[in-house]
C-alpha positions, 0 to 999 in steps of 0.5 A: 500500500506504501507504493501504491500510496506514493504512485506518483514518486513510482511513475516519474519517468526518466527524470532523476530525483530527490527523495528525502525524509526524516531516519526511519520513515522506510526510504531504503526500503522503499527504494530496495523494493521498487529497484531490487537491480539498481547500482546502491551507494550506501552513504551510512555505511562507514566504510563506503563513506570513507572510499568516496568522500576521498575520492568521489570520482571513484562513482563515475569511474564505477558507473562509467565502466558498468553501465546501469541500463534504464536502472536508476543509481540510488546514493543514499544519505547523500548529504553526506557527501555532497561532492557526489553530485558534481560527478552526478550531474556530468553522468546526467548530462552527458551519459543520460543516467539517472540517479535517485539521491535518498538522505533525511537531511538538505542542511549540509548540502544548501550550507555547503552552497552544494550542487542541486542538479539546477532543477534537473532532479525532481523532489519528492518526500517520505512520510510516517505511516498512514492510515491507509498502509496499516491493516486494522489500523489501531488509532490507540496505538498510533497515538501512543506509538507514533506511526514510524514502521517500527515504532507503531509495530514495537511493544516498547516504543520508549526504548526505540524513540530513546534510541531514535533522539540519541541517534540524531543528536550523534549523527546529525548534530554532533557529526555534522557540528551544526550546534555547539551546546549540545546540552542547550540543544537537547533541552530545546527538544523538549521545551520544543515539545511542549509547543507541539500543535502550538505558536511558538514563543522563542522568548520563553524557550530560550529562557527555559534552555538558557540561550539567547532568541536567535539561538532558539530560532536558529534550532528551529530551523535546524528540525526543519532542515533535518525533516523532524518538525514543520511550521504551518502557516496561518491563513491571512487572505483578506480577514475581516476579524483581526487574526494571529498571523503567526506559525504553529509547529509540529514534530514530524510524528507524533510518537516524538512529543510523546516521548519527549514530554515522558507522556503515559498511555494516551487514552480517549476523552483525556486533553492529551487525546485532543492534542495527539489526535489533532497531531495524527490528523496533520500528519495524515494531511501533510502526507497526503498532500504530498503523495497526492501531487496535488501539494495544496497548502496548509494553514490554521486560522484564528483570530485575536479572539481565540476563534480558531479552524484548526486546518484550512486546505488550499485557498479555503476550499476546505476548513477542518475542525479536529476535536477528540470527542464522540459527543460533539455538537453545536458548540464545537462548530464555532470555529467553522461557522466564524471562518464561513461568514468570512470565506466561501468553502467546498467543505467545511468539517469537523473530524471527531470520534463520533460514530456515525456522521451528522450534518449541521446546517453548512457543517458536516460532522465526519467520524475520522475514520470516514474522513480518511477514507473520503481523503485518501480516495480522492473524494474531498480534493 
């Protein structure tokens, strides 16, 4: 289902690409499953690191003397070696061999100003698990769990995510030296945390972790680069209503807050049940707009008077509400109601966990099961 979900990266043609994604998300497998023949330079591989960062030529020779055919050449975590792609983009132009460039991280490479192929390799990303790839999909567990292949499948997903934050803190940001106080930056993760579904206050984050609001930002920006963490904008089309302007940030899985904040078992009608929904509900959104190739943005709207929609697809073609309730009414569509005396919708929805779905004058009430299945099938964009 992964493939199929993600048909448009399977059918782009001749062109080579980049695919990034955050550690774990399954890219290797991925690309081991739909190219089991293609040429593989394996980047994490100590030894293969060592050979070609001496000597990055030494792929051009190899590629040159054993020709792949119409194989793509997969070089994974190529961030590591950025000079790769300078020997890259000659077999490109002048051998016409293509190249799918695999890696969790664009920071090193626009840092070091590296080459970006000048528009000749296509982008594409690699998300978390989604509701349509699991069989039987368990909402409790991908809550608690996050949706990481081997965390949602683990008994123990503490022991992995515990291992998953220490890997990146050595791989990606001691190995690479992207910050200096590495206590400060570990702290920061979990003040981060604490944002998670929230607009961020640099101020009181860099209190909290000792360092200066540059700093803080220039950390953010750090998760963006390393795919664990997005902002989403706030939609500011022509208010009426003073509104936030603002970005909230989201880890990448839900499974990461969960961890960072040391939270126990999350169960139904609990306020971290809200906030956990609400997360799993973006992550399904951000994917799919991706895997989709439709790409449609994503924003939140609220007003200096709390009045939010906690999701705005497109240019408002459809404002979503997220509320972790079986019992919703009336008093849940605030939100909605204000954004539609401001903007034409084509949908305007609340997912909850209500069985069955109901309509409320403009509103439609959808269980989130429903919703996903309408989403994921092309019913809704």
């Amino acid at each position: 289902m992964r493939f199929k979900r993600f048909q448009n990266f399977k059918n782009r043609g001749d062109e080579s690409c980049f695919l990034w994604g955050p550690r774990q998300t399954g890219k290797t497998t991925l690309l081991q499953d739909l190219f089991p023949t293609s040429p593989r330079y394996n980047l994490l591989l100590a030894s293969e690191a060592r050979r070609l960062s001496t000597n990055p030529s030494l792929m051009r020779e190899e590629l040159l003397a054993s020709p792949s055919g119409n194989r793509p050449i997969i070089i994974d975590e190529v961030q590591k070696i950025p000079e790769l792609l300078d020997e890259a983009q000659a077999l490109i132009v002048e051998n016409k061999m293509q190249f799918i460039f695999c890696g969790s991280s664009a920071r090193k490479l626009k840092r070091q100003g590296a080459n970006l192929l000048g528009g000749r390799a296509m982008r594409f990303e690699l998300f978390p698990l989604v509701f349509p790839e699991i069989p039987d999909f368990d909402l409790i567990r991908a809550l608690n769990h996050g949706l990481l292949p081997r965390h949602y499948l683990a008994e123990n997903p503490k022991e992995m995510l515990d291992a998953y934050v220490g890997e990146y803190l050595k791989e990606e940001i001691v190995a690479e030296a992207l910050v200096r106080n590495v206590p400060a930056f570990s702290k920061f993760l979990e003040a981060a945390a604490f944002c998670n579904g929230e607009v961020v206050n640099y101020t009181n984050i860099a209190a909290e972790c000792g360092v200066s609001s540059p700093t803080v930002k220039e950390y953010f920006q750090i998760l963006f680069d390393t795919l664990l963490a997005r902002y989403v904008p706030a939609f500011i089309k022509k208010p009426k209503r003073r509104v936030i302007e603002s970005p909230k940030f989201y880890y990448f899985d839900v499974g990461l807050p969960n961890f960072l904040l040391k939270r126990e078992n999350i169960v139904p009608k609990t306020e971290l049940f809200g906030k956990a929904f609400e997360h799993f509900i973006y992550q399904e959104l951000i994917a799919h707009s991706h895997y989709s190739g439709v790409k449609y943005p994503i924003s939140y709207w609220r007003t200096a008077s709390q009045i939010e929609v906690d999701f705005v697809l497109g240019d408002h073609e459809i404002a979503l509400e997220v509320k972790g309730s079986d019992n919703t009414g009336y008093g849940h569509l605030k939100g909605l109601k204000a954004f539609e005396e401001e903007y034409t919708t084509k949908h305007s929805i609340l997912i909850s966990t209500d069985e069955k779905p109901r309509k409320i004058n403009n509103q439609t009430i959808l269980p989130w099961k429903i919703f996903l299945e309408k989403l994921w099938s092309g019913e809704l964009i």
